[in-house]
C-alpha positions in Angstrom: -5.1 58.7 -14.1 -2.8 55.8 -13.8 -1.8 57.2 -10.1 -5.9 56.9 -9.2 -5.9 53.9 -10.3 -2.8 52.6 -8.7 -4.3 53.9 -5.2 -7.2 52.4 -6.1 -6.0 49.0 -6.2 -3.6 49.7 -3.3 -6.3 50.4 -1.0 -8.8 47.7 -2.3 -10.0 45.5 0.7 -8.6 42.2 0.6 -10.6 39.3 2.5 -7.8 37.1 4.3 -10.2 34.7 6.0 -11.3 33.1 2.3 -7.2 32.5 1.7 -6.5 30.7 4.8 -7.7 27.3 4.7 -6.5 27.1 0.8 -4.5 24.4 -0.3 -1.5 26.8 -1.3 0.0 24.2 -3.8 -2.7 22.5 -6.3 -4.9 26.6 -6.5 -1.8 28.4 -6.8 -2.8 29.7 -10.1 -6.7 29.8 -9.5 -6.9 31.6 -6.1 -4.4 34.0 -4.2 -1.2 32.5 -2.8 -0.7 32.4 1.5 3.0 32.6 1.8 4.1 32.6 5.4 7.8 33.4 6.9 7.9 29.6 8.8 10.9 28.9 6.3 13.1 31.6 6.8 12.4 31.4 10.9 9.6 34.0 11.2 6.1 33.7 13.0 3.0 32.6 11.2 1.3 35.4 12.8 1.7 37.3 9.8 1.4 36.6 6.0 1.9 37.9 2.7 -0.8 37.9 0.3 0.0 36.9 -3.4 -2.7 38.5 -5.9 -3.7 36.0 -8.5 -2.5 36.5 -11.8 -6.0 35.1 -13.7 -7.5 38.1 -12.8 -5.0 41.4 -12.2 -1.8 41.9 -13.0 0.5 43.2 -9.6 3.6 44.4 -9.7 4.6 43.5 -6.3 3.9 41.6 -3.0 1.6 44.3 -0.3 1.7 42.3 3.3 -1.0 43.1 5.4 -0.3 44.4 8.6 -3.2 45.0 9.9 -4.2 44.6 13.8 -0.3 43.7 14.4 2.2 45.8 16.3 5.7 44.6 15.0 7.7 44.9 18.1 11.0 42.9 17.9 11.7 40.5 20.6 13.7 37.6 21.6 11.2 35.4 22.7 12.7 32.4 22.0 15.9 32.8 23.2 16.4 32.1 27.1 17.2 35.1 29.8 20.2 34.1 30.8 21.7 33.9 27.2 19.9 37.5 26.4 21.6 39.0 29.3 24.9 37.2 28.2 24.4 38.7 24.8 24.1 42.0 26.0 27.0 41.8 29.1 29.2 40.6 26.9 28.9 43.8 24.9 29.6 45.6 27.6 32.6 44.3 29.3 34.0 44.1 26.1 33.5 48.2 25.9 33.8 49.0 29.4 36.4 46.5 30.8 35.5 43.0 32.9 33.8 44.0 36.5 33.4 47.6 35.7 30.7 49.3 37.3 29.8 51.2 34.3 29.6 48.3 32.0 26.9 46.8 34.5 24.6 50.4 34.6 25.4 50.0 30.5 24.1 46.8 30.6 21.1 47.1 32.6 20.2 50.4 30.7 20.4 48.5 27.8 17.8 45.9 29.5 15.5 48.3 29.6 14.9 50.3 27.0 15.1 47.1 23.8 14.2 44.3 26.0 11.3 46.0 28.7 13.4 44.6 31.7 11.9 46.4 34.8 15.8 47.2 36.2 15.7 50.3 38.8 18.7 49.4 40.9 22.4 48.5 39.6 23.3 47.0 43.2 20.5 43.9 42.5 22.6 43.0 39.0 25.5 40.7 38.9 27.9 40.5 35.1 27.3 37.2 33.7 31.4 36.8 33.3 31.0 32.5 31.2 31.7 32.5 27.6 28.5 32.9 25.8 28.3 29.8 23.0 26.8 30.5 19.6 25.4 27.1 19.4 22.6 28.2 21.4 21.2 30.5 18.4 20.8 26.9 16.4 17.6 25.8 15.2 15.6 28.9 17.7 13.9 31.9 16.4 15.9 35.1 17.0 12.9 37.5 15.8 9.3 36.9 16.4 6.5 39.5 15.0 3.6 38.8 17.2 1.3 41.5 18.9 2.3 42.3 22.1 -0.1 42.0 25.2 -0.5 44.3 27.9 2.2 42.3 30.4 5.0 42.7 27.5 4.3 46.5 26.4 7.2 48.5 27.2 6.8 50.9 29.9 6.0 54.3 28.5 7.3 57.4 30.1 5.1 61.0 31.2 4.0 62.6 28.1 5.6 65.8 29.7 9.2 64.4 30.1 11.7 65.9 28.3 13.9 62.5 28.5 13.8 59.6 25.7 14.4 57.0 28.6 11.8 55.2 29.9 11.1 55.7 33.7 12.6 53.1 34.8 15.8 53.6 33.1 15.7 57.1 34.6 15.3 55.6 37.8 18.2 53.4 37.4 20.3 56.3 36.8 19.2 58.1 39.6 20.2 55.3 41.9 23.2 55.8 44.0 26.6 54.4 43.1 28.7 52.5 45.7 32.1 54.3 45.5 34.6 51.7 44.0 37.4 50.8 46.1 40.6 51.7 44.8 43.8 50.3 46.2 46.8 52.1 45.5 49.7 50.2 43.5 52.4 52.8 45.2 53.5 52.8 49.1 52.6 56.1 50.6 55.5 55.9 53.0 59.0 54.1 52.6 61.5 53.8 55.6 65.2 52.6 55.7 65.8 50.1 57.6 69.4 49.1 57.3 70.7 45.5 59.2 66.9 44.3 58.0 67.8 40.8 57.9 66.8 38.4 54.9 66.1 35.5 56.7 62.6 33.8 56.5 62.8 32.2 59.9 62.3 35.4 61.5 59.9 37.7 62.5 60.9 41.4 63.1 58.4 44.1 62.5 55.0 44.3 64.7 52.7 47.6 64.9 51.2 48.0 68.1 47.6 49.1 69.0 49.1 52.2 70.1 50.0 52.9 66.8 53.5 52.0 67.6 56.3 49.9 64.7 58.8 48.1 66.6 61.8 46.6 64.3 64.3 44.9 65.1 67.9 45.7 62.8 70.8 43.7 63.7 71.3 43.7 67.6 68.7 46.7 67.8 65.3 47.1 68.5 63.6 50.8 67.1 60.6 52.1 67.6 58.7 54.4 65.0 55.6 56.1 66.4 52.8 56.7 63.4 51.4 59.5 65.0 55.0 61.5 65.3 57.2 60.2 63.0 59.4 60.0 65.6 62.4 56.9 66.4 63.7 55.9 69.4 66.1 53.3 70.1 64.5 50.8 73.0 67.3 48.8 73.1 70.8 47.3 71.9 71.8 44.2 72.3 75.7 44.1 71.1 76.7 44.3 74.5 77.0 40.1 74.4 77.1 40.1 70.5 73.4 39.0 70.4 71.3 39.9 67.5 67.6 40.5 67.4 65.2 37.6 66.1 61.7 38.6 66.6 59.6 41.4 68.3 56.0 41.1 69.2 53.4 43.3 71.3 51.0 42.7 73.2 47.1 43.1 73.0 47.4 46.5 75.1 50.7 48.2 73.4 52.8 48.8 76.7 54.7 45.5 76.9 56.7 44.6 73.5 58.4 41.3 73.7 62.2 41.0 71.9 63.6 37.1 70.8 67.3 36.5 70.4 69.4 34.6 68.7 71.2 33.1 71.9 67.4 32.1 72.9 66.4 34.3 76.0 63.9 36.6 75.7 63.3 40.2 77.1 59.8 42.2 78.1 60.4 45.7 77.6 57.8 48.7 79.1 58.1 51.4 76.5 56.0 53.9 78.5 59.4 53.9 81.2 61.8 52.7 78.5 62.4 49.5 80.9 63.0 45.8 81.0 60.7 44.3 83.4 61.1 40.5 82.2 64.2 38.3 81.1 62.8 34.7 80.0 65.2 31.9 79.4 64.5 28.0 78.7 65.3 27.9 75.2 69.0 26.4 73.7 68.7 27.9 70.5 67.3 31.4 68.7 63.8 32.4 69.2 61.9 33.5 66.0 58.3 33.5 66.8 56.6 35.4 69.8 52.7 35.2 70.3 50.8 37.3 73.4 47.7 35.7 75.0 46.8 38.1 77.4 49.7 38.1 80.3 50.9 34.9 78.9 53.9 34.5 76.2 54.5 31.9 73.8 57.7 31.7 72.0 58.8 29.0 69.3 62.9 28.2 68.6 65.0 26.5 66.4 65.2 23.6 69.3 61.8 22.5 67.9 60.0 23.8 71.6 56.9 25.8 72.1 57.3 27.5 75.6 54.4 29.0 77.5 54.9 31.6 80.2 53.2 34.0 82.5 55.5 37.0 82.3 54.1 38.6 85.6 55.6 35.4 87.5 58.2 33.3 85.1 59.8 31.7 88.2 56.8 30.9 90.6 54.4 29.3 87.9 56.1 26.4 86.0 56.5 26.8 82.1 54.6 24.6 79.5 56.5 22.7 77.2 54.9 22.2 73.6 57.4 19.8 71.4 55.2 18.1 68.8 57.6 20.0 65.9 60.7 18.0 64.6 62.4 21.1 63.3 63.0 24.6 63.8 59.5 26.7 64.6 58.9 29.8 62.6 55.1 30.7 63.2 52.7 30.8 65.9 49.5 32.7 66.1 46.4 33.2 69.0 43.0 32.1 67.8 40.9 35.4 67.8 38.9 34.0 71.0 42.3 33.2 72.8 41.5 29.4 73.1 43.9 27.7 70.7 47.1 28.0 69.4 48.4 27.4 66.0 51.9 26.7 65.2 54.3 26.2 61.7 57.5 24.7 61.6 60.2 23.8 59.3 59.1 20.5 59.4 56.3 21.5 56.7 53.7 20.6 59.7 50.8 22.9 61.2 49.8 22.0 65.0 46.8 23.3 66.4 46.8 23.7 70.7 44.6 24.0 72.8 44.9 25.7 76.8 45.0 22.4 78.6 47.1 19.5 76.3 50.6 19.3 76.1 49.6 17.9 72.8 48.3 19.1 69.4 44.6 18.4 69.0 45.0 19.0 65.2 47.9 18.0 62.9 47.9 19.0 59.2 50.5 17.6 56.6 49.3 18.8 53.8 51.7 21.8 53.1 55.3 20.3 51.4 57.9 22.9 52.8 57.9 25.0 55.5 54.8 26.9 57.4 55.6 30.5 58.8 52.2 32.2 57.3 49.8 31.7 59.8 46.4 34.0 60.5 43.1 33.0 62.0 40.1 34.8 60.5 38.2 37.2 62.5 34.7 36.5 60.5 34.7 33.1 60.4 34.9 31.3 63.8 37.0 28.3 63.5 38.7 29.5 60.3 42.5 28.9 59.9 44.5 30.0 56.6 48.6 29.0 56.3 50.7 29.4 53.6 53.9 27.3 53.0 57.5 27.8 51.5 58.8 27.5 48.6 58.3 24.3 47.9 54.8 24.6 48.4 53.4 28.2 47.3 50.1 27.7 48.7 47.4 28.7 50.5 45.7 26.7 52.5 42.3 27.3 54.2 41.3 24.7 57.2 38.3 24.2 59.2 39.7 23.8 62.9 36.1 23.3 64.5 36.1 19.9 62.3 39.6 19.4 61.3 39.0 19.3 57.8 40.6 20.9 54.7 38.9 23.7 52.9 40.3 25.6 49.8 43.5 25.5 48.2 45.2 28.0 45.9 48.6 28.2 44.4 49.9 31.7 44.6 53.0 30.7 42.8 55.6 32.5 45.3 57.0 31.7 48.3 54.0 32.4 50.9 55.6 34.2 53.9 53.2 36.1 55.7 49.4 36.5 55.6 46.8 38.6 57.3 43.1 39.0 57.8 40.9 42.5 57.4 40.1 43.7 60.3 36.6 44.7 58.8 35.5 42.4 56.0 36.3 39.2 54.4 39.8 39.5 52.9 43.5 38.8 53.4 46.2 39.9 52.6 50.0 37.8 51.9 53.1 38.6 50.7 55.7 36.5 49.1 59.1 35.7 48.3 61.0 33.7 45.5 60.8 33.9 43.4 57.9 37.0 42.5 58.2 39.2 45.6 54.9 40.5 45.2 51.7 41.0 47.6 48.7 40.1 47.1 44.8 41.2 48.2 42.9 38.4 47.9 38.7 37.7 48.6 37.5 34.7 50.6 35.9 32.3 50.1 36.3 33.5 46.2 39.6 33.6 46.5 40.2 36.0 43.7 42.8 38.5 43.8 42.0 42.2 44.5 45.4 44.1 44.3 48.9 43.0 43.4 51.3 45.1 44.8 55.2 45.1 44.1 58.2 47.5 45.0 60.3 45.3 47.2 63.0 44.1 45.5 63.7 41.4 47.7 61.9 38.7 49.7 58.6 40.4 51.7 59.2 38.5 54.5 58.0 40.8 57.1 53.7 42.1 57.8 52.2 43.7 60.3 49.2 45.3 60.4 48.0 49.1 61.5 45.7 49.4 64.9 42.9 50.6 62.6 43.0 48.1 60.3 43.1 50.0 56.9 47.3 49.8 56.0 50.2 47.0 56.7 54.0 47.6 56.5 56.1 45.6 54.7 59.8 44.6 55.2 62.2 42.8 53.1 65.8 42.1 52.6 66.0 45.0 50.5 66.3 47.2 53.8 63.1 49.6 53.3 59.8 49.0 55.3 56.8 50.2 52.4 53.6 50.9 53.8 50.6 50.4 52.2 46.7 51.0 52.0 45.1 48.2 51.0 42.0 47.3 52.9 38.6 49.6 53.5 37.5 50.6 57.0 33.8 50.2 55.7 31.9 47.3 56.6 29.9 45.1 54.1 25.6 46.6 53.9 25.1 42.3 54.8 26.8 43.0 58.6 24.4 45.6 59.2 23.4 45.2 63.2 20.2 44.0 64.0 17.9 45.1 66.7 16.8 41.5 67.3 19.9 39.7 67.6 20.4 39.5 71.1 24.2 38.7 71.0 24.6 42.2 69.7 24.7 43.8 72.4 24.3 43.6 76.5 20.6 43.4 78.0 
């Protein structure tokens, strides 16, 4: 009997519309009480009736819930915090830029939130510190009906999955391999007589897929297709010593510096010398090919240009702008300037005409022997200085004006553009010996590698432009892959860009 009752008065139709326009105070014990969720942060959309106690005795509070579909949602709170919330989850579980965190993330979108996600490649980790004080004074929860825009997407009544179709269709959605670079050399070479001096440059890997090295008063040749080493030439003769070595663009001629300050243009196809350069009082540590022209930079502060098909019918141009020792030049990618580092903590930039710099920068505070123009961005010139310095510094030659700066704390000795997408790499000496990947314009680091125990003050760069060699006073050359032969989805070719190709 008491349980027929009881359902009796549970079911008992209660009139809501006579209890809303009540004064809840003065009738509270006349009339039944409204008590809505305002103060503890909830909607007014829905309310709990309080039976009055002058007429039947309750024995507890029954909220009507009728016509409302209690979804929880976080209306109130902005989008970028609720994907904050959620991504900050997620890296904390799956580790800061992983790929997984971000399909984690996204998933998670979905299925509590409704987010329409199908594709990981469109979503980008929210990496800023999320602040509580946002949560102050909102509403997290609402309980509201939802409308047909905000119902979450339903899946097939016949799928066998409890994801919702779109968050099956983000899974389905191919993955962009993740590029790994590996932390170990896959080849290390002795190279005894490597000299530890940072004023000199002796490795260079030809487009023929040739290293040439200079070790004491010798020049060697590896071959990465054989594996083979051949001596090209030996200089002890006069008691000279090798300073730098450099090839040119088409990988027969390789041009070798002294320290007495001439210079000789070997033909490795006929293991011959078909060129002996002189002009220079003092060792030659810097070589730079421009076609069937040479330039070469010394310790007497000069910057000689020479045709090496002719050196004593067309006159030689003199560049002396440096007030010290120069220890880096480098061809713009388009052949039309010439930049150029010295000990004198200066970078010049040429042109094919002047006998005087067009651009000076002073900015670096110890010596410039990093030098490489990018091969994306037309104009872009990025040096590194000594240790004094330890940075990287990024200019804009087509204004002459500086761009960004970052301290890499080491000695910068060399650095060197991809070949196929926006990235460089540099290596360093004191006092970290390390080299590092780094993005542009970003300019965050991608890999650090280290092995040399010594100074890294020698780069060069493969033909196809995935690995670079390393040298350092620690006599072994350690090559590396560090950079990915595929390009970026954004270069894709299009059909109507008509400097793509030849109408």
């Amino acid at each position: 009997m008491y349980h027929h009752e009881y359902e009796k008065r549970l079911l008992k139709p209660t009139d809501i519309s006579n209890h809303q326009n009540t004064n809840v105070i003065n009738n509270a014990q006349k009339k039944p009480s409204i008590i809505t969720f305002n103060s503890i942060n909830m909607s007014p959309s829905s309310t709990y009736i309080s039976p009055s106690k002058s007429t039947t005795s309750y024995d507890r509070f029954i909220p009507m819930r009728s016509g409302n579909n209690w979804h929880t949602t976080f209306s109130m709170i902005s989008e970028s915090s609720r994907n904050s919330l959620i991504n900050k989850k997620s890296t904390r579980e799956n580790g800061e830029g992983n790929r997984d965190g971000i399909a984690y993330s996204s998933l998670l979108k979905n299925e509590l939130l409704g987010a329409s996600i199908e594709d990981v490649k469109n979503q980008t980790e929210d990496r800023g510190n999320y602040s509580s004080s946002i949560l102050q004074g909102k509403n997290l929860f609402k309980y509201s009906t939802p409308t047909k825009e905000r119902t979450l997407d339903s899946s097939s009544p016949y799928s066998l999955s409890p994801l919702s179709a779109k968050s099956q269709k983000l899974l389905r959605s191919p993955r962009k391999t993740t590029r790994k670079i590996s932390r170990i050399p896959f080849k290390v070479l002795d190279a005894p007589e490597l000299q530890d001096d940072f004023y000199l440059n002796l490795v260079d890997w030809s487009s023929q897929n040739v290293l040439s090295v200079g070790l004491g008063s010798c020049v060697y040749l590896w071959s990465a297709c054989t594996s083979q080493v051949t001596r090209l030439c030996d200089l002890s003769g006069d008691g000279n010593s090798v300073t730098s070595v450099a090839w040119n663009e088409r990988g027969n001629l390789v041009a070798v510096g002294t320290n007495s300050g001439y210079i000789q243009v070997w033909d490795v196809a006929v293991n011959k010398q078909v060129a002996k350069l002189q002009g220079h009082s003092a060792r030659v540590g810097a070589l730079a090919w421009n076609g069937e022209i040479l330039s070469s930079g010394s310790r007497d502060r000069l910057i000689l240009q020479r045709d090496v098909r002719t050196p004593c019918v067309v006159s030689e141009r003199r560049l002396g702008a440096h007030r010290q020792e120069v220890c880096g030049l480098k061809w713009s990618p388009d052949n039309q300037y010439l930049a150029s580092g010295g000990n004198d903590n200066r970078l010049y930039v040429w042109n094919l005409h002047s006998l005087t710099p067009v651009q000076t920068y002073t900015e670096h505070l110890a010596a410039v022997k990093a030098i490489a123009w990018s091969p994306h961005h037309h104009g872009l010139l990025a040096s590194g200085g000594g240790t004094a310095d330890r940075c990287i510094r990024f200019w804009n030659t087509l204004t002459g004006q500086p761009m960004q700066c970052v301290d890499t704390g080491s000695q910068v000795c060399n650095l060197a553009w991809s070949k196929h997408s926006s990235e460089l790499v540099s290596t360093h000496g004191y006092s970290q010996n390390q080299i590092l990947v780094w993005k542009y314009p970003s300019l965050t680091q991608v890999a650090k590698l280290t092995g040399h125990s010594y100074r890294v003050l020698y780069l060069a760069m493969s033909p196809d432009g995935e690995a670079i060699v390393t040298g350092a006073g620690d006599e072994t050359l350690r090559f590396w892959n560090v950079f990915s032969k595929a390009r970026s989805q954004k270069e894709n070719k299009s059909g109507l860009n008509l400097f793509t190709s030849i109408r």
